[in-house]
C-alpha positions as CSV (number, residue, x, y, z in Angstrom):
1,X,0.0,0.0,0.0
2,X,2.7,2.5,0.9
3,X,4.3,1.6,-3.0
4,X,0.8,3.0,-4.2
5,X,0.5,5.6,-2.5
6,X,4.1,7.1,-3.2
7,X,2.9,5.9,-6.8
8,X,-0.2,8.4,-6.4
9,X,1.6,10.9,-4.6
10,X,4.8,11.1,-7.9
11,X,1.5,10.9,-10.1
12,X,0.1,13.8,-8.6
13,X,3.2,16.0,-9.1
14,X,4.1,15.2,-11.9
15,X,0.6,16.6,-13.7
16,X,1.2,19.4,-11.1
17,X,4.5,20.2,-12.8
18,X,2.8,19.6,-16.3
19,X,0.1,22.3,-15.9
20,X,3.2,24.6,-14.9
21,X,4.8,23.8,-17.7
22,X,4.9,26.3,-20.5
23,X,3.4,24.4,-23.7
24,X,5.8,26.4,-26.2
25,X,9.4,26.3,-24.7
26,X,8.9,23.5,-21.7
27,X,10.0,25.6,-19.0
28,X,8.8,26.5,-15.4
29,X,6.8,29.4,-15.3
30,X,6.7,31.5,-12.1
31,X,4.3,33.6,-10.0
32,X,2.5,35.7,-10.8
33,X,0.2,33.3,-13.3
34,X,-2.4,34.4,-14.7
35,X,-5.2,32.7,-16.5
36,X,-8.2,32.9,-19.7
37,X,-10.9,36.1,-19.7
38,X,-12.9,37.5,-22.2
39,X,-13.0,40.8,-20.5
40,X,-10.6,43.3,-20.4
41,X,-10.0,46.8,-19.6
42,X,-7.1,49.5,-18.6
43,X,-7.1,48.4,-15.3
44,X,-5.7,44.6,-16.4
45,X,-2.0,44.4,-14.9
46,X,0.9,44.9,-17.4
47,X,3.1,40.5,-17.1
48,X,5.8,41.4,-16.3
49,X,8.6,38.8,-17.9
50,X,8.6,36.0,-15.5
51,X,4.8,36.1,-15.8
52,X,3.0,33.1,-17.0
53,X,-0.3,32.8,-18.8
54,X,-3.0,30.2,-19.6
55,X,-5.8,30.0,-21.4
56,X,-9.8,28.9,-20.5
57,X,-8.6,25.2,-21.5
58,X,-6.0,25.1,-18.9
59,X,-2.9,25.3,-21.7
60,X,-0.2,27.4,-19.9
61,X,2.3,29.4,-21.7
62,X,4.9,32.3,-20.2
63,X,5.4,35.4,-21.3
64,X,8.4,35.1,-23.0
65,X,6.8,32.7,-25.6
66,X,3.6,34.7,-25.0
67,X,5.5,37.8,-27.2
68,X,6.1,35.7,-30.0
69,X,2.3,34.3,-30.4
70,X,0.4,36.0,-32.8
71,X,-2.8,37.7,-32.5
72,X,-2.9,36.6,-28.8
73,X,-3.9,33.1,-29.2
74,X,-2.8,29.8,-27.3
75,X,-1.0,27.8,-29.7
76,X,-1.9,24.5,-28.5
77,X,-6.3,25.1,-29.2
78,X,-6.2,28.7,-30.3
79,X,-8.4,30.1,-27.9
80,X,-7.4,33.7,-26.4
81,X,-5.0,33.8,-23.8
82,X,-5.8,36.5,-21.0
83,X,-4.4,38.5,-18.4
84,X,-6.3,37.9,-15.4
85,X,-4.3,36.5,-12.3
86,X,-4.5,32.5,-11.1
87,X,-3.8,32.5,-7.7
88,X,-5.4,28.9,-7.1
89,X,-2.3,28.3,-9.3
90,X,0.1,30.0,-7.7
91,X,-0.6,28.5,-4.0
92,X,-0.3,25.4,-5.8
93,X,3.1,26.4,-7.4
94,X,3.8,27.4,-3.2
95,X,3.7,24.4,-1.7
96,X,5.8,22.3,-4.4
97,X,9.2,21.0,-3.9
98,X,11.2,20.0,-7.0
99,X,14.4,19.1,-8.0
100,X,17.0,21.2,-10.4
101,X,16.4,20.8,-14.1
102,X,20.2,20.0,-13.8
103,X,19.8,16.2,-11.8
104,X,20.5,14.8,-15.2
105,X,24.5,16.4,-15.4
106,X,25.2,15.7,-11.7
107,X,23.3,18.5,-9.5
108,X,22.2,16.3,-6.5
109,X,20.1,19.2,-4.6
110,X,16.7,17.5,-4.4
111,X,13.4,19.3,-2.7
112,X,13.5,22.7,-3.9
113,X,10.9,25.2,-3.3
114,X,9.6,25.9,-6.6
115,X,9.4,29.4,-5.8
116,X,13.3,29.6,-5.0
117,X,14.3,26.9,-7.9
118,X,14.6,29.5,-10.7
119,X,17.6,31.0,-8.7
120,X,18.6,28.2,-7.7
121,X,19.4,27.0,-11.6
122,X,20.6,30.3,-12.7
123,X,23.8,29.9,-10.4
124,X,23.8,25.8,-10.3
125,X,27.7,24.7,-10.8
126,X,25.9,21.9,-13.4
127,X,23.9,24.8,-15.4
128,X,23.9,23.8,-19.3
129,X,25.6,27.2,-21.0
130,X,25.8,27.3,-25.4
131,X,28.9,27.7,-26.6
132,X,29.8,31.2,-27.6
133,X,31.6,30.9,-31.3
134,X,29.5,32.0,-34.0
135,X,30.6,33.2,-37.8
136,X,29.9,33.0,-41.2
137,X,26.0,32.6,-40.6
138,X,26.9,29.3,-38.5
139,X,26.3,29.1,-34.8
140,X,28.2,26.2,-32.1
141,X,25.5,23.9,-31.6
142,X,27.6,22.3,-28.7
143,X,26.3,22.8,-25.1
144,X,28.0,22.0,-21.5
145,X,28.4,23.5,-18.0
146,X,31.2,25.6,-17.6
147,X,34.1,23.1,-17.4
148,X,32.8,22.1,-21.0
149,X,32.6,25.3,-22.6
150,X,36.3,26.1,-21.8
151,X,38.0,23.0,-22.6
152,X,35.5,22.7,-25.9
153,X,36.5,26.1,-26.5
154,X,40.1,25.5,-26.7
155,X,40.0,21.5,-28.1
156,X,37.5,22.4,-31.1
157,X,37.8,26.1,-31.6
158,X,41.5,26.3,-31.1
159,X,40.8,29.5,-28.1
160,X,43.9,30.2,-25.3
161,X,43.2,30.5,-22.1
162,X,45.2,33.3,-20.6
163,X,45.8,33.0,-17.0
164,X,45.8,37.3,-16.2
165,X,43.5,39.7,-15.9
166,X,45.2,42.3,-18.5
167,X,46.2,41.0,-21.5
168,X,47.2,42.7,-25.0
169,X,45.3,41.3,-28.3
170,X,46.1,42.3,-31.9
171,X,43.2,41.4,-34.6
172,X,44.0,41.3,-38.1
173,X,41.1,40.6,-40.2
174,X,42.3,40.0,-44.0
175,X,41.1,41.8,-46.9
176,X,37.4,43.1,-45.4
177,X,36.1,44.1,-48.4
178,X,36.9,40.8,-49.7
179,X,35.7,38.4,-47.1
180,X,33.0,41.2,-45.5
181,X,32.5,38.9,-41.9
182,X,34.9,38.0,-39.6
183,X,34.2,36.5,-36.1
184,X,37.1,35.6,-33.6
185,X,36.4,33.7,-29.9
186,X,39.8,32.6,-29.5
187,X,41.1,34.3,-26.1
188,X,40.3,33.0,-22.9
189,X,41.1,35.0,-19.8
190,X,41.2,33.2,-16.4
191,X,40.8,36.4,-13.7
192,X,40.1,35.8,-10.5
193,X,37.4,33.3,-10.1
194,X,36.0,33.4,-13.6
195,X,36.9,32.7,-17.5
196,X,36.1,35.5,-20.0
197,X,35.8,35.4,-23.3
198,X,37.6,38.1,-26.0
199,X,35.6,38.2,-28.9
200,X,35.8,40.5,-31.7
201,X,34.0,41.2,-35.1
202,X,34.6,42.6,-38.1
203,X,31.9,43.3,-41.0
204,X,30.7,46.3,-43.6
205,X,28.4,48.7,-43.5
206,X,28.2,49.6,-47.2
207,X,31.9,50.2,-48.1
208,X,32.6,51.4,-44.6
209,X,34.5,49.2,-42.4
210,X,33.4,48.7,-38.7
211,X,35.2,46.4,-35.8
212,X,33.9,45.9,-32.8
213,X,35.2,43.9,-29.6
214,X,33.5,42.9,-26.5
215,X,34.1,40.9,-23.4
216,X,31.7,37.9,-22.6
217,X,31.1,36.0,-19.0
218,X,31.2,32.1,-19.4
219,X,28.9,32.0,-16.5
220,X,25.5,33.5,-15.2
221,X,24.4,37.3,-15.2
222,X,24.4,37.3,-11.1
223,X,28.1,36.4,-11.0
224,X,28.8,38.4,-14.3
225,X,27.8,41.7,-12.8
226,X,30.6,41.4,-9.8
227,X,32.7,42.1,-12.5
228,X,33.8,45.0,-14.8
229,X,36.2,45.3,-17.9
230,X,37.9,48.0,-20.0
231,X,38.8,47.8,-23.7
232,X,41.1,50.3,-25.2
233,X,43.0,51.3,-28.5
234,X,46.1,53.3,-28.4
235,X,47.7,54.4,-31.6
236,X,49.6,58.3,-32.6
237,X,48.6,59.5,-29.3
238,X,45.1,59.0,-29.4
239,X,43.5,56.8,-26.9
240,X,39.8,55.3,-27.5
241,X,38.2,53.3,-24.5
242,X,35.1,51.7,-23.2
243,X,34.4,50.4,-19.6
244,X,31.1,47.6,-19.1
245,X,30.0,45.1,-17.4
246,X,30.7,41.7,-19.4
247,X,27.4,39.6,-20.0
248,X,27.1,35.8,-19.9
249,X,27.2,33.8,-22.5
250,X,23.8,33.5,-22.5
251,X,22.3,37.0,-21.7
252,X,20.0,38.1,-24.8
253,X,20.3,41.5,-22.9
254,X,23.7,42.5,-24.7
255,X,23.3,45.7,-26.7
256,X,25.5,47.9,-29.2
257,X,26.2,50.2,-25.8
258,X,28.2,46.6,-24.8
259,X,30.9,46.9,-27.3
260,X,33.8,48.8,-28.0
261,X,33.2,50.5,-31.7
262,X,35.4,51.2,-34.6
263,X,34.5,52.6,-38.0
264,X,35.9,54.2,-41.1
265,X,39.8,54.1,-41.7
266,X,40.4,54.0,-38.3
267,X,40.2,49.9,-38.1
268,X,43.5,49.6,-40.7
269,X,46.1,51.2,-37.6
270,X,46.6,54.0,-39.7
271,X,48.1,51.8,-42.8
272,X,47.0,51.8,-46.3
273,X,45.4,48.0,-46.3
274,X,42.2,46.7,-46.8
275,X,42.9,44.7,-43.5
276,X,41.1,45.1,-40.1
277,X,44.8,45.5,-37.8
278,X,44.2,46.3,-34.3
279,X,45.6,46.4,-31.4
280,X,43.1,46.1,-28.1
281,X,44.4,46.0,-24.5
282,X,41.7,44.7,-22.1
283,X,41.6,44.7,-18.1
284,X,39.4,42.8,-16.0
285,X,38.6,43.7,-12.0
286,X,36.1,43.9,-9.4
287,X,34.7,46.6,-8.0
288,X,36.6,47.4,-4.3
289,X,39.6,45.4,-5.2
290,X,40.9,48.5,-7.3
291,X,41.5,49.0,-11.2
292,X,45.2,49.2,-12.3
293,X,46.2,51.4,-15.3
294,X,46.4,49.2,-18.6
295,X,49.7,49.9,-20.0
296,X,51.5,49.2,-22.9
């Protein structure tokens, strides 16, 4: 009898879990949830993005997927999906306990609170991160937890792995007008804690050539923000910089105001070539442990 009824009980959760599954990406949805209404007014509450929604046939769906559907209709029956809050849902979300999405790779933390498990995941040590290399209209398909990422990054796509936090990188991308797209992900720094990731592009905007360079955190976005980093390019006495906070490999938040910019003649060091040549001296610190001065 107790076999059936911890048979009943795993039953019972697991169509728990189902109904809090999002039906478009398969993922957790958290509080507030809200549910199917054929009314609505000014009044109705803006989701925010962790918001969840469902529809009057009980098929769930988050807001994140929720932007992509058109003309506001579930996807699963194609009735309207609403805005009004489920809090029969939500206690019922409450008093779960679950275990990481990550038990599969090794994460042995078991009994959750489902309401804690999203934070939970975004710093597990056994979180699943894609790899960062990209070019030529291809994208990495592999993916790993950190460990992974770095040593795939240097087996397969030939990166370094620095072991400092300042650190002097040239780029030459040949013949641009030629070859138009250029990608590079080949230096690793090691600093502190935490591995970073170099990467730099060059492309064409019309006939105008354009390099930028950024600095990526193989990690989460919590951990990423303890950090800052400073790019800079030095040449005739000039001195062009740009000071951010690096973003995780994979934060969809990373915006042009991310990267360190270069346009017009100013990418070819000051040579006549039709080659990208620069030089780009990066530094790497954490607020409260000080910021030395990048030199030469």
């Amino acid at each position: 009898m107790e076999f059936l009824k911890d048979r009943h009980d795993a039953e019972v959760l697991d169509n728990v879990q189902e109904l809090l599954t999002c039906s478009v990406c398969l993922e957790y949805m958290q509080s507030p949830i809200y549910q199917y209404s054929k009314l609505y007014s000014d009044a109705a509450p803006v989701p925010k993005p962790e918001e969840a929604f469902v529809c009057h046939n009980g098929h769930t769906i988050c807001s994140s997927c929720k932007a992509g559907v058109l003309n506001k209709l579930c996807p699963s029956c194609r009735q309207e999906l609403g805005d009004i809050r489920c809090p029969e849902l939500e206690k019922m979300a409450e008093s779960l306990v679950v275990n990481c999405k990550y038990k599969e790779f090794g994460c042995a933390d078991i009994n959750i609170p489902y309401c804690t498990r999203f934070i939970h995941e975004d710093s597990c040590k056994f979180r699943q991160y894609s790899c960062p290399w990209s070019g030529y209209g291809w994208a990495c398909p592999a993916v790993g937890d950190i460990p992974f990422i770095v040593s795939h990054l240097r087996q397969h796509h030939k990166s370094y792995v620095h072991k400092t936090c300042y650190f002097k990188r040239q780029f030459i991308f040949p013949d641009i007008y030629k070859y138009q797209n250029y990608t590079s992900v080949d230096t690793i720094l090691k600093c502190f804690d935490g591995y970073f990731s170099l990467r730099a592009q060059g492309y064409l905007i019309g006939s105008i050539p354009v390099f930028i360079a950024f600095m990526n955190f193989i990690g989460n976005q919590v951990d990423a923000n303890s950090y800052r980093y400073s790019l800079e390019i030095r040449e005739n006495g000039q001195k062009l910089s740009f000071e951010g906070i690096p973003r995780s490999i994979n934060s969809e938040s990373r915006s042009k105001m991310d990267d360190l910019v270069v346009m017009g003649s100013r990418v070819h060091s000051g040579g006549e070539t039709r080659d990208i040549n620069l030089v780009i001296i990066c530094g790497i610190w954490k607020p409260g442990f000080g910021c030395a001065t990048l030199v030469d």
